[in-house]
LUMTIKE-203236 format. One record per residue (C-alpha): residue number from 1; residue in one letter; chain; x, y, z. Coordinates in steps of 0.5 Angstrom, whole numbers, padded with zeros to 4 digits. Layout:
BEGIN
  resi  resn  chain     c1     c2     c3
   NUM     A      A      X      Y      Z
...
This chain:
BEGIN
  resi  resn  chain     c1     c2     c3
     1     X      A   0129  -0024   0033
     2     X      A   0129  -0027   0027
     3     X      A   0124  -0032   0028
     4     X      A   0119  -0026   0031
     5     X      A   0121  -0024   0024
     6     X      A   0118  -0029   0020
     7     X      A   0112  -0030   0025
     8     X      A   0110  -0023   0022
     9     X      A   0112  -0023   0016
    10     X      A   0107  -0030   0016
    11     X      A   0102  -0026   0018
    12     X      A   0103  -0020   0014
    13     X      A   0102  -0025   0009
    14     X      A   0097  -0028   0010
    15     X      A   0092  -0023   0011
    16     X      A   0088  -0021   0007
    17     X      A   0089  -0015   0001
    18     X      A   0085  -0009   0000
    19     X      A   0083  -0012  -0005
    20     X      A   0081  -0019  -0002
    21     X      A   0077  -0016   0003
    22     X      A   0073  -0011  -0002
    23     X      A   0071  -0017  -0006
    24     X      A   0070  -0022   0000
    25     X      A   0064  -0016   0002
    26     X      A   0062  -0016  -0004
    27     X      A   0061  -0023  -0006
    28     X      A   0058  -0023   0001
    29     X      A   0052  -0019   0000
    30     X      A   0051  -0022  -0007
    31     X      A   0049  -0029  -0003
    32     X      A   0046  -0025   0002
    33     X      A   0041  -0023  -0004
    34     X      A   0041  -0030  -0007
    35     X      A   0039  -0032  -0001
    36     X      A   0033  -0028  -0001
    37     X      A   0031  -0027  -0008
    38     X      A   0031  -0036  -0006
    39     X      A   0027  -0036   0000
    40     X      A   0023  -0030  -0001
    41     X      A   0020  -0031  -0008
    42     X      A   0014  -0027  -0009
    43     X      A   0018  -0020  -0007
    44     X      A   0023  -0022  -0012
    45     X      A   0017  -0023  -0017
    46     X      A   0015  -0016  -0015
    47     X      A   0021  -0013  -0016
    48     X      A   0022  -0017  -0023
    49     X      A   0025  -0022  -0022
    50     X      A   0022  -0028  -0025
    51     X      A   0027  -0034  -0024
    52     X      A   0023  -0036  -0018
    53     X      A   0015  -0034  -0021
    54     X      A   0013  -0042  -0020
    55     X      A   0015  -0042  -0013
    56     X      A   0011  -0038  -0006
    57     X      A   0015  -0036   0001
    58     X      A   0014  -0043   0005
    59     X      A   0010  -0041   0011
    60     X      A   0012  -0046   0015
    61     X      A   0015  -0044   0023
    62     X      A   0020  -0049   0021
    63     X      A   0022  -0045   0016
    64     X      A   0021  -0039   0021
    65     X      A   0026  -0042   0024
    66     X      A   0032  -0044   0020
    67     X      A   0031  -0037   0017
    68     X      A   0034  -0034   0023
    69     X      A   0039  -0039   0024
    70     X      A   0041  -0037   0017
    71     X      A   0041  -0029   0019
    72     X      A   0046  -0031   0025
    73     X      A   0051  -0035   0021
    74     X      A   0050  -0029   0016
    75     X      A   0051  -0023   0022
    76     X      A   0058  -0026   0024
    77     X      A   0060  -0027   0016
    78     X      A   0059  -0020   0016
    79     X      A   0061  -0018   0023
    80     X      A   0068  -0021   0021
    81     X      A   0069  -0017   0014
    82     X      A   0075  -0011   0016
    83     X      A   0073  -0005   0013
    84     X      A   0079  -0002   0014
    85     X      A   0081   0003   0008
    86     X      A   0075   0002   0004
    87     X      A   0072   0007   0000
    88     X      A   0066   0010   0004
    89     X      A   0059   0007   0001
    90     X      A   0062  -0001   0001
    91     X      A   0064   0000   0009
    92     X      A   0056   0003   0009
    93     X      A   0054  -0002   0006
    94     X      A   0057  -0007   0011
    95     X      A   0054  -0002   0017
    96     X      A   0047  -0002   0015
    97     X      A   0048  -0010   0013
    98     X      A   0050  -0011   0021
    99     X      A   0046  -0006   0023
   100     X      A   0039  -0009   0019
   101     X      A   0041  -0017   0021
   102     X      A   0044  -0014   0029
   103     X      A   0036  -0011   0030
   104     X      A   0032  -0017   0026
   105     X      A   0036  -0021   0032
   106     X      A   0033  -0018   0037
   107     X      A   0026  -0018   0035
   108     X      A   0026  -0026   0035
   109     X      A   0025  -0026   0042
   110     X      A   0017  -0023   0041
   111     X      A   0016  -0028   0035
   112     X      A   0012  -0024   0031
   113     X      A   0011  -0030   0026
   114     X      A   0006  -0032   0031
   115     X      A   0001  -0027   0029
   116     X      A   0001  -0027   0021
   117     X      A  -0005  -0023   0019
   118     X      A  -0009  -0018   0020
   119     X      A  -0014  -0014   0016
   120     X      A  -0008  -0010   0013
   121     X      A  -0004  -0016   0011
   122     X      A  -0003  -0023   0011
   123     X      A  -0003  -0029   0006
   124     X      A  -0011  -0028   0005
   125     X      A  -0010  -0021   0002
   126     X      A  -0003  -0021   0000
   127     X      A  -0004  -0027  -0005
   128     X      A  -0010  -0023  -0009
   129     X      A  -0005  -0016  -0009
   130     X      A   0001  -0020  -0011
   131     X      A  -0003  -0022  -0018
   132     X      A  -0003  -0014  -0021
   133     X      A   0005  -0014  -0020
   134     X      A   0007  -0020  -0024
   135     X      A   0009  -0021  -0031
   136     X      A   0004  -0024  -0035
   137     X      A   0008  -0025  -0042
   138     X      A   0010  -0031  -0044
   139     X      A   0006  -0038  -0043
   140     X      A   0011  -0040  -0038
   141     X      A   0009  -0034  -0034
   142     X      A   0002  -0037  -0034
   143     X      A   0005  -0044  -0033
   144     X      A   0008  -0041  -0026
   145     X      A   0002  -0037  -0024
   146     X      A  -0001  -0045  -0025
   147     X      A   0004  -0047  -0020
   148     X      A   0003  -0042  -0015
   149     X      A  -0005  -0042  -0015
   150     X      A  -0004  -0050  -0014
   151     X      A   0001  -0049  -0008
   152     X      A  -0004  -0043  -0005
   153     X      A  -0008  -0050   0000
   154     X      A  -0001  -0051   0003
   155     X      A   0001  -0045   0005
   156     X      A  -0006  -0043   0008
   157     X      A  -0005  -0050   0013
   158     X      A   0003  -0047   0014
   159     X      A   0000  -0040   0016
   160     X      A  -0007  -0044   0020
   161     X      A  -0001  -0048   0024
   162     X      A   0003  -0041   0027
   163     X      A  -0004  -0038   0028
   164     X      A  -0006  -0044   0032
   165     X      A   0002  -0043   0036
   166     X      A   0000  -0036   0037
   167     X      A  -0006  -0038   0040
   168     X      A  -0003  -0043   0044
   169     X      A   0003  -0036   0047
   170     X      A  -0003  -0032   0048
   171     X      A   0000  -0028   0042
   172     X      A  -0006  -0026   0039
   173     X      A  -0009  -0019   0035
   174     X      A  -0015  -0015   0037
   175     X      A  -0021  -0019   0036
   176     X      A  -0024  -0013   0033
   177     X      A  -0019  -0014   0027
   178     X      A  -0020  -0021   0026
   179     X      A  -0027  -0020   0025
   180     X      A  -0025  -0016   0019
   181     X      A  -0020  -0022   0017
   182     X      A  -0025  -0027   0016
   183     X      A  -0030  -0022   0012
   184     X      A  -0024  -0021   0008
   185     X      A  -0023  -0028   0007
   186     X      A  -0031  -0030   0007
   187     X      A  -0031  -0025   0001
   188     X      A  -0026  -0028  -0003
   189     X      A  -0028  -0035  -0002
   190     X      A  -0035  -0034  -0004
   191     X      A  -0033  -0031  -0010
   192     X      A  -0035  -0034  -0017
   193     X      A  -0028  -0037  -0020
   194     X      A  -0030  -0033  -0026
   195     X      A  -0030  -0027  -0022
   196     X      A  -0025  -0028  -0017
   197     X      A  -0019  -0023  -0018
   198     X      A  -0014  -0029  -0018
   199     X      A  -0018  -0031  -0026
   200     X      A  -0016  -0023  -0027
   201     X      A  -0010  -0026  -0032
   202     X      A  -0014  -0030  -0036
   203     X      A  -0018  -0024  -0038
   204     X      A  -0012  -0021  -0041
   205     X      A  -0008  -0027  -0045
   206     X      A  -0003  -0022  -0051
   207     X      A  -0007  -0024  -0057
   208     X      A  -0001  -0028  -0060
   209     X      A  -0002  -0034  -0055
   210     X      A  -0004  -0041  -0059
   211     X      A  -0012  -0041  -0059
   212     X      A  -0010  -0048  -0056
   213     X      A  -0006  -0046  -0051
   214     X      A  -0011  -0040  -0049
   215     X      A  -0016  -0045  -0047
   216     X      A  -0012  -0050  -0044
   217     X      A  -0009  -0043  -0040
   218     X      A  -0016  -0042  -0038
   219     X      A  -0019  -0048  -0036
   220     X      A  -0013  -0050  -0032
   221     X      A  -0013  -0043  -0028
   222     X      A  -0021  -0044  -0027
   223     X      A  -0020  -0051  -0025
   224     X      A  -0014  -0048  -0020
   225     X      A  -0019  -0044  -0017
   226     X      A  -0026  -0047  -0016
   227     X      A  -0022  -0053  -0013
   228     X      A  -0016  -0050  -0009
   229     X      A  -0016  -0043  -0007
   230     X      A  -0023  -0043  -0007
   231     X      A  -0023  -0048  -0001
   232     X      A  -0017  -0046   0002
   233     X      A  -0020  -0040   0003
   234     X      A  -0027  -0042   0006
   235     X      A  -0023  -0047   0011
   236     X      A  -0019  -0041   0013
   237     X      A  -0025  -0037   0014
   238     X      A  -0028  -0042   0018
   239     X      A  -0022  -0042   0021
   240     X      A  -0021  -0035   0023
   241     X      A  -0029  -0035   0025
   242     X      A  -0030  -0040   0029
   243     X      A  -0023  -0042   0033
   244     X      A  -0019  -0036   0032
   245     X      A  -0023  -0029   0033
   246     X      A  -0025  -0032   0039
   247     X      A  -0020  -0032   0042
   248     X      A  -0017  -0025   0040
   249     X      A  -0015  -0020   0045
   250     X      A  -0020  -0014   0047
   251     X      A  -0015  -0009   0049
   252     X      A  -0013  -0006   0043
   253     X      A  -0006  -0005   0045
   254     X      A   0001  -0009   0045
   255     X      A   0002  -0008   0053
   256     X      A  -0003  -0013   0053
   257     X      A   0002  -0018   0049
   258     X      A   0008  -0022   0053
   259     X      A   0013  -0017   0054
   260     X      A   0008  -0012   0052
   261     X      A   0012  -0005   0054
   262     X      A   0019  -0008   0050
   263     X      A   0014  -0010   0045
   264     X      A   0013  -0003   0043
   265     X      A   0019   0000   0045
   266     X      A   0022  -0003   0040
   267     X      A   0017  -0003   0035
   268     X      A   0018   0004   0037
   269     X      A   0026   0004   0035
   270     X      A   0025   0001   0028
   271     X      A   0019   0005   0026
   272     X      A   0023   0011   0028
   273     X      A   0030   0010   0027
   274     X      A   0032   0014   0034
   275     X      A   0033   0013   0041
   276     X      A   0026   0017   0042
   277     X      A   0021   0015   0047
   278     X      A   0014   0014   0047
   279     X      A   0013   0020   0052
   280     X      A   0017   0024   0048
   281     X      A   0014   0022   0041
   282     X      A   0007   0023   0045
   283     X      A   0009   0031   0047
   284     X      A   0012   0032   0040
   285     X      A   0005   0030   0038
   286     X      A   0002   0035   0042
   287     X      A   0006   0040   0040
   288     X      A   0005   0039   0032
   289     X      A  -0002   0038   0034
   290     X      A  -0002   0045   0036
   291     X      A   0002   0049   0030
   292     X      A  -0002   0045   0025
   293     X      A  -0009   0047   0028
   294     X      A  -0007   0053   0029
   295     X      A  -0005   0055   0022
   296     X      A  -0012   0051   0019
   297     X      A  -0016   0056   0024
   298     X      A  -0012   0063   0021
   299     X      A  -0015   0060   0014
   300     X      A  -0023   0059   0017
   301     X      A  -0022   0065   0019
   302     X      A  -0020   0068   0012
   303     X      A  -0026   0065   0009
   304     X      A  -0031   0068   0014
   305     X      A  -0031   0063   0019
   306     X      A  -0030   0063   0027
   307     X      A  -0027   0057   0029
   308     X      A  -0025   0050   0026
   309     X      A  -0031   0047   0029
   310     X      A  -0037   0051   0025
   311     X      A  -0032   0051   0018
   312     X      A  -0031   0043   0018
   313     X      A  -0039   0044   0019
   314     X      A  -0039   0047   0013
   315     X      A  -0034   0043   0009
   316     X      A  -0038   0037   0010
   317     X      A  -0046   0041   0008
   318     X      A  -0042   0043   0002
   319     X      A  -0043   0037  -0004
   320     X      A  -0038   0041  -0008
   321     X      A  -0032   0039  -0004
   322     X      A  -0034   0031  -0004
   323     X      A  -0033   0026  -0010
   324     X      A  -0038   0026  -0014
   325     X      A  -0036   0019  -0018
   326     X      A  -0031   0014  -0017
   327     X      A  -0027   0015  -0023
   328     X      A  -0027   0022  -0021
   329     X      A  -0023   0021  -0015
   330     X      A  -0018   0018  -0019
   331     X      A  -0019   0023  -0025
   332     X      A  -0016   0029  -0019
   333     X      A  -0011   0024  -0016
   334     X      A  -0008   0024  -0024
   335     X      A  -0009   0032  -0025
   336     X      A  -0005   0033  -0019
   337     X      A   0001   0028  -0021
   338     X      A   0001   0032  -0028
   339     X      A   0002   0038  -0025
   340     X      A   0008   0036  -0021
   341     X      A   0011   0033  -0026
   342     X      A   0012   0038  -0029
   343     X      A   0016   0043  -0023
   344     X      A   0020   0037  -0022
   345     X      A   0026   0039  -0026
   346     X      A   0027   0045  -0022
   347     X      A   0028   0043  -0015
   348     X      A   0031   0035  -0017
   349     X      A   0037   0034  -0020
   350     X      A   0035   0026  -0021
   351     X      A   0029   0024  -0024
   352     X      A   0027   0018  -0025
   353     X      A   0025   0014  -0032
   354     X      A   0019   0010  -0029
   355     X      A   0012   0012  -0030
   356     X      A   0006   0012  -0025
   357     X      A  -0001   0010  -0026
   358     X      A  -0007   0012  -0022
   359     X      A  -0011   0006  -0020
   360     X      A  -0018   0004  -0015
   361     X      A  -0016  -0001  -0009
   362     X      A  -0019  -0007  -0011
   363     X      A  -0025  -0009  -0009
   364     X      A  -0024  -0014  -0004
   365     X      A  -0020  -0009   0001
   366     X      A  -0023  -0003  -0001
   367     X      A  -0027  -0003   0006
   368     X      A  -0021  -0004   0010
   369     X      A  -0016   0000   0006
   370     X      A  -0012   0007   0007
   371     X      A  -0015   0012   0003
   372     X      A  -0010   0012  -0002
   373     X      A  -0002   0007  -0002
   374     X      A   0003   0006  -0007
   375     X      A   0006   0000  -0010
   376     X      A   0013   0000  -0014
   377     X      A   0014  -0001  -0020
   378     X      A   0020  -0005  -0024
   379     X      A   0027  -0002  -0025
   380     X      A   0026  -0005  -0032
   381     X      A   0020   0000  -0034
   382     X      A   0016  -0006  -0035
   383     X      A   0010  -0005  -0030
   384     X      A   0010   0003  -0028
   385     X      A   0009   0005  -0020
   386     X      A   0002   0004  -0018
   387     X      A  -0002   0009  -0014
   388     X      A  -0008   0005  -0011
   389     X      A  -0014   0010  -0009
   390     X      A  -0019   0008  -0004
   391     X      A  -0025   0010  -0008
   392     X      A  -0030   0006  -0004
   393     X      A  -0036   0011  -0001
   394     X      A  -0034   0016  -0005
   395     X      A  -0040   0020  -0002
   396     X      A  -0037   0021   0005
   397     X      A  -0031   0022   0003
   398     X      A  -0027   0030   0002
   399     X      A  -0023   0032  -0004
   400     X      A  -0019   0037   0001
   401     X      A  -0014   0032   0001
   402     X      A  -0014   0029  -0006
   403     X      A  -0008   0034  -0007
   404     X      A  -0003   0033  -0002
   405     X      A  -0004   0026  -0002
   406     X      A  -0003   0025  -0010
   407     X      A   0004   0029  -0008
   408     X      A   0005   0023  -0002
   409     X      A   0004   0017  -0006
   410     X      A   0006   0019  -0012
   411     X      A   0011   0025  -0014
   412     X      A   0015   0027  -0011
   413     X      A   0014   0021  -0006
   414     X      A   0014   0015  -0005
   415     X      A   0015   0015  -0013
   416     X      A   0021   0019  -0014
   417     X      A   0024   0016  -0008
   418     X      A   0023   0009  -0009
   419     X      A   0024   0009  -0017
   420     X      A   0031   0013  -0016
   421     X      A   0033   0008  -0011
   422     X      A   0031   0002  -0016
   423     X      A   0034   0006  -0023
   424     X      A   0042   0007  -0019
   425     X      A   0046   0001  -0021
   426     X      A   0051   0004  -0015
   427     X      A   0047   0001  -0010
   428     X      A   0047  -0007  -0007
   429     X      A   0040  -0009  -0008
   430     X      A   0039  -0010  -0002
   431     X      A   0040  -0003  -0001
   432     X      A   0036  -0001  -0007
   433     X      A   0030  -0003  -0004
   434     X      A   0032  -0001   0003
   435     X      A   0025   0001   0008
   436     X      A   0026   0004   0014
   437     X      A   0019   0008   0015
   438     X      A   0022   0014   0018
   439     X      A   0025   0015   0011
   440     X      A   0021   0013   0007
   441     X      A   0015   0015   0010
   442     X      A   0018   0021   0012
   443     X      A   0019   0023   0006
   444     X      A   0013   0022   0003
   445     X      A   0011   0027   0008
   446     X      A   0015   0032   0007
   447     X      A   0014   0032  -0001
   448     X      A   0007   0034   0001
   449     X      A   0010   0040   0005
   450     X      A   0015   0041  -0002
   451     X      A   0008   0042  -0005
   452     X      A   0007   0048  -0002
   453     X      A   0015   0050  -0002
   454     X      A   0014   0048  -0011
   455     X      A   0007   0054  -0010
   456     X      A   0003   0049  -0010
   457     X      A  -0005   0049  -0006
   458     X      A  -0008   0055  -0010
   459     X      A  -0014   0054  -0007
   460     X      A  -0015   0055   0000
   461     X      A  -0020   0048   0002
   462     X      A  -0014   0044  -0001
   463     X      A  -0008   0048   0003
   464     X      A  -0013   0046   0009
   465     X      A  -0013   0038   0006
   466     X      A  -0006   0039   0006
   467     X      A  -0006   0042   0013
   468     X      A  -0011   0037   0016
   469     X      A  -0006   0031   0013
   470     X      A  -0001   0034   0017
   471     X      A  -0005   0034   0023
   472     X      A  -0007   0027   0022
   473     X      A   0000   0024   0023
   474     X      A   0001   0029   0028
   475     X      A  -0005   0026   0031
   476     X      A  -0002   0019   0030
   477     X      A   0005   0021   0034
   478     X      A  -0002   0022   0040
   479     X      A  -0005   0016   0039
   480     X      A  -0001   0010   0038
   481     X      A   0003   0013   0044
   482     X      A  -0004   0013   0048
   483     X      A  -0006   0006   0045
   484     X      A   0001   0002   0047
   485     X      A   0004   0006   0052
   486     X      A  -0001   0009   0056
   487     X      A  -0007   0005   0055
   488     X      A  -0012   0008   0052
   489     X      A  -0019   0005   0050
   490     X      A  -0021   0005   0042
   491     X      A  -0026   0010   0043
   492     X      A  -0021   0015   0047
   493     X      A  -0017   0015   0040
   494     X      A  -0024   0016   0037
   495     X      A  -0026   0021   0041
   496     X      A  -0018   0024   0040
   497     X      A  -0019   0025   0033
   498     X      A  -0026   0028   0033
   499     X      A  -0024   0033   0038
   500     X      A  -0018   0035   0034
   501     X      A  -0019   0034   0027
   502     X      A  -0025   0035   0021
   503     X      A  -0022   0029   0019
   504     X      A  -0028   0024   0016
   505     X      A  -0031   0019   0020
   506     X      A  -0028   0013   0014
   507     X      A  -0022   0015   0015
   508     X      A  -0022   0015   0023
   509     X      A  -0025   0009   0024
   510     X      A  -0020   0006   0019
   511     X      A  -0015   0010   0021
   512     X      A  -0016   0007   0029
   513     X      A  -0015   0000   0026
   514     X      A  -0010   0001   0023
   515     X      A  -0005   0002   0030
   516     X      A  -0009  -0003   0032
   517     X      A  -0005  -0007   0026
   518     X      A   0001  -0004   0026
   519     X      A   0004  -0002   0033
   520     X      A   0008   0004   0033
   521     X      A   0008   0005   0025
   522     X      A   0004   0010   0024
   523     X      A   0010   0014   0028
   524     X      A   0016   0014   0023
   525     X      A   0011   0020   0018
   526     X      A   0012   0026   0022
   527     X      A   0019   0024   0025
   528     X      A   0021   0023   0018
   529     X      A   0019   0029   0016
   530     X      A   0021   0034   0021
   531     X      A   0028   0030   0021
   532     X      A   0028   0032   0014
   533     X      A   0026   0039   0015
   534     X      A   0031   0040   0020
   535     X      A   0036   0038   0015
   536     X      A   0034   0041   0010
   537     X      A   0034   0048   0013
   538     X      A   0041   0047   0017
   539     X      A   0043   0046   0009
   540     X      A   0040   0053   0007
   541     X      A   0043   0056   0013
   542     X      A   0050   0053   0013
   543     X      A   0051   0054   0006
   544     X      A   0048   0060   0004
   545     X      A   0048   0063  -0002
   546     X      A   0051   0056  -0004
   547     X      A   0045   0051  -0003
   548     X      A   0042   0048  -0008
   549     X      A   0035   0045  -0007
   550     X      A   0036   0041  -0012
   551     X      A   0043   0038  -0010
   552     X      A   0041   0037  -0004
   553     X      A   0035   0033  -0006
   554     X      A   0040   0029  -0010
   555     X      A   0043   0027  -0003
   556     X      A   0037   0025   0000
   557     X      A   0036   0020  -0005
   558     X      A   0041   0017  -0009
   559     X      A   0044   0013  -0002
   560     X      A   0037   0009  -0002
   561     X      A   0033   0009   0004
   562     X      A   0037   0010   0011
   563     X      A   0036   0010   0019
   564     X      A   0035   0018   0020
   565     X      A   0042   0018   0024
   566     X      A   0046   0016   0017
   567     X      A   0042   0020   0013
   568     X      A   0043   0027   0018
   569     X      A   0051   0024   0017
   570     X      A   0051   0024   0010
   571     X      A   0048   0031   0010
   572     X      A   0053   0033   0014
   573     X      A   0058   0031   0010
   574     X      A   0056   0035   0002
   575     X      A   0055   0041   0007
   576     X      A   0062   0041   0009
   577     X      A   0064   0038   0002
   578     X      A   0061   0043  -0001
   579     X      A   0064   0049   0004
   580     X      A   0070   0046   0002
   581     X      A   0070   0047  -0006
   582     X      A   0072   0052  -0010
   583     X      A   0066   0058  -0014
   584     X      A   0061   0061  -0009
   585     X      A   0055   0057  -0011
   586     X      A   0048   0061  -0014
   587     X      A   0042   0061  -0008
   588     X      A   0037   0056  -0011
């Protein structure tokens, strides 16, 4: 017996304190995010951190493959924490951490990295859009952005290399989409180095800088460009033009990749958060199709009109309700994200201190890019959020969705949302800048329903733009179903669109690319949005004259992005806390 005694007591000993195992996670995650910040420096740039500024991302599969080495070793570190009487955010963190690396696992076997570019992403684009988001302050700042241009020729051969794999797996996108990349990267790779958006930072050297080191600057950037990117650009464009688009696939959809039909299923899992399926997502789509239609044919007839068809006739004869300018595009979106500002206190409890700016898409996506997207800005307040319109043939697009956009992209979308989770110290990093598409998209979504909840669509034409956003990610929920699960062909999704929606022809079109691009991305919008909905309105009930919109605002929001399942659990854990306090609470 006594030696039974000193086993467990040697045990007991030996096992880590509370203490011991809350500072074990915590150094954990803190290596995990080095590790990250290290391999992935362009995003640690972006969001402000600058120790990396003179390196880009190594492209190489063989890096590829060492990072998922690195991922198994971390998933079974943070598997072996015991989170047994920790305060409940640490154990969260460790759930979501494990959750996020047990999912990356089991998208190996697909290897995706063999498909790195289309003409929404991909090296070719991603390099040019990085140079707006980096801080240009110092000359070492200049000097590491030398450093970057001049490692651009090797980072197109390692991405060449994988493409050339994919081609060898039968891993290839759409040959229509790679069409559009080698127009993407022809235009960059023609352009003058003086023009070229790379020579942008030269443009704009703060007046303080020694004349000597001015000119060194500029001649170096100019030498960069005329003697690196600019050829790395044009044998990738010949590249992608003569041996890789070729070869693209003429199905539009992934069922025609390996493993096709677990492609998409676990695309769909990721986008969404749920255990949904394609044919469920595809009848809610159908559903949501309906109601929206519906309440966009009870304005028509409000204004005179008989049907959806002869009132988007109109729509699209009256010039008033078209842009004028470019700038004038950008003048609404601006208008729109002021008047918001303005309302938010009343319905937010937390605000955040970053700024956003209103600017064009860059000219050398413009003809491929969405009609509008956000790009975070600095959590130190350095760089404002941006907010990119695509003013590109400004004549055949509407003003009817100028409005909700500006809520969608701006505040209180995707601005506010980001922006508090980067501006809450509470929160890990990793969890700081967490994106799961169903939340962070689907509250995007929602602040455009909000806007109508604030008093907002005075004017019927953009209550109408609003509903036929709504339609359109209702629309989404058919179509990227139809594409990837029951194989519809592009001109069935085209004629979907024209079939149940006014919806401009720009934007069908690059809408339509775009599941093409991104399978199964399209449809964490509306999940999201009516998951957040359906919170908000089981909050209201359950609370009565206790809820608070703007306290419930704040529990959406002060945890970072979440899977849907985590955010309706934490929901569920303020109503009951709330129940439980003390005070009757005021209706708000």
């Amino acid at each position: 017996m006594h030696s039974l005694v000193l086993v467990v007591a040697a045990a007991v000993a030996a096992s880590p304190s509370l203490d011991e195992r809350r500072k074990q996670l915590s150094d954990l995650l803190a290596e995990q995010w080095e590790y990250t910040m290290r391999t992935s420096p362009a995003f640690a740039s972006v969001i402000g951190d600058k120790r990396y500024n003179d390196r880009l991302p190594d492209e190489s599969e063989a890096f590829v493959l060492a990072d998922i080495e690195k991922s198994k070793e971390f998933l079974a570190r943070f598997k072996a924490v015991d989170t047994s009487g920790f305060p409940e955010h640490e154990a969260l963190n460790q759930t979501l951490m494990v959750r996020r690396l047990t999912e990356d696992m089991a998208g190996v076997k697909f290897k995706d990295w063999e498909m790195p570019v289309t003409q929404f992403g991909g090296l070719h684009i991603d390099a040019p859009q990085l140079v707006p988001l980096l801080s240009f302050e110092t000359v070492k700042d200049y000097d590491d952005y030398l450093s970057r241009l001049r490692q651009l020729p090797l980072a197109f051969a390692q991405i060449t290399e994988r493409m050339k794999h994919g081609m060898r797996d039968g891993l290839m996108p759409p040959r229509i989409l790679l069409e559009k990349v080698a127009q993407q990267s022809a235009k960059l790779a023609g352009a003058k180095p003086e023009e070229s958006p790379f020579f942008e930072p030269a443009k704009k050297m703060p007046a303080g800088f020694p004349a000597a080191d001015k000119t060194r600057l500029r001649e170096a950037m100019l030498a960069a460009i005329r003697e690196g990117v600019a050829p790395a650009y044009q044998q990738f464009t010949m590249f992608v033009q003569e041996e890789y688009a070729p070869h693209g696939r003429s199905e539009p959809s992934v069922w025609a990749l390996p493993d096709g039909a677990a492609r998409y299923a676990y695309d769909v899992e990721q986008s969404t958060t749920t255990r949904m399926t394609p044919e469920e997502i595809h009848q809610l789509g159908l559903r949501e199709v309906a109601k929206d239609r519906a309440a966009m044919l009870s304005i028509a007839r409000k204004m005179g009109f008989a049907d959806l068809q002869s009132f988007d006739a109109a729509v699209a004869r009256n010039p008033d309700l078209h842009p004028k300018s470019r700038e004038q595009m950008l003048e609404a979106y601006r208008g729109y994200v002021d008047a918001m500002w303005a309302k938010l206190p009343q319905y937010f409890g937390r605000l955040p201190k970053a700024n956003v700016v209103v600017m064009p898409v860059e000219s050398y996506r413009e003809k491929e890019a969405s009609g509008a997207q956000y790009q975070m800005g600095t959590a130190d307040g350095k760089r404002p959020g941006h907010i990119l319109v695509n003013t590109s043939d400004f004549a055949r697009r509407s003003t009817l969705d100028e409005e909700t956009t500006a809520y969608h992209e701006g505040v209180p979308g995707h601005h506010l949302q980001i922006s508090i989770a980067q501006e809450t110290p509470a929160l890990p990093p990793f969890r700081q800048h967490a994106f799961y598409i169903a939340y962070v998209e689907g509250w995007a979504l929602y602040s455009e329903q909000f806007g109508v909840d604030a008093g907002f669509f005075q004017d019927p034409y953009m209550m109408y733009g609003h509903l036929q956003d709504d339609l359109l990610r209702a629309i989404r929920l058919v179509v990227d179903t139809g594409f990837h699960f029951k194989k519809w062909s592009r001109q069935q999704v085209v004629d979907y669109f024209h079939h149940n929606s006014g919806i401009d022809e720009p934007t069908v079109q690059s809408e339509t690319d775009r599941y093409m691009a991104w399978p199964a991305q399209a449809l964490g919008y509306k999940v999201g949005q009516l998951a957040l909905l359906s919170l908000r309105e089981k909050a209201r009930r359950e609370l009565g004259a206790r809820f608070d919109i703007r306290a419930f605002h704040d529990q959406v929001l002060t945890a970072g992005a979440l899977p849907l399942d985590v955010l309706a659990q934490r929901v569920d854990a303020w109503i009951a806390g709330t129940k439980a306090a003390p005070g009757t609470g005021a209706l708000k």
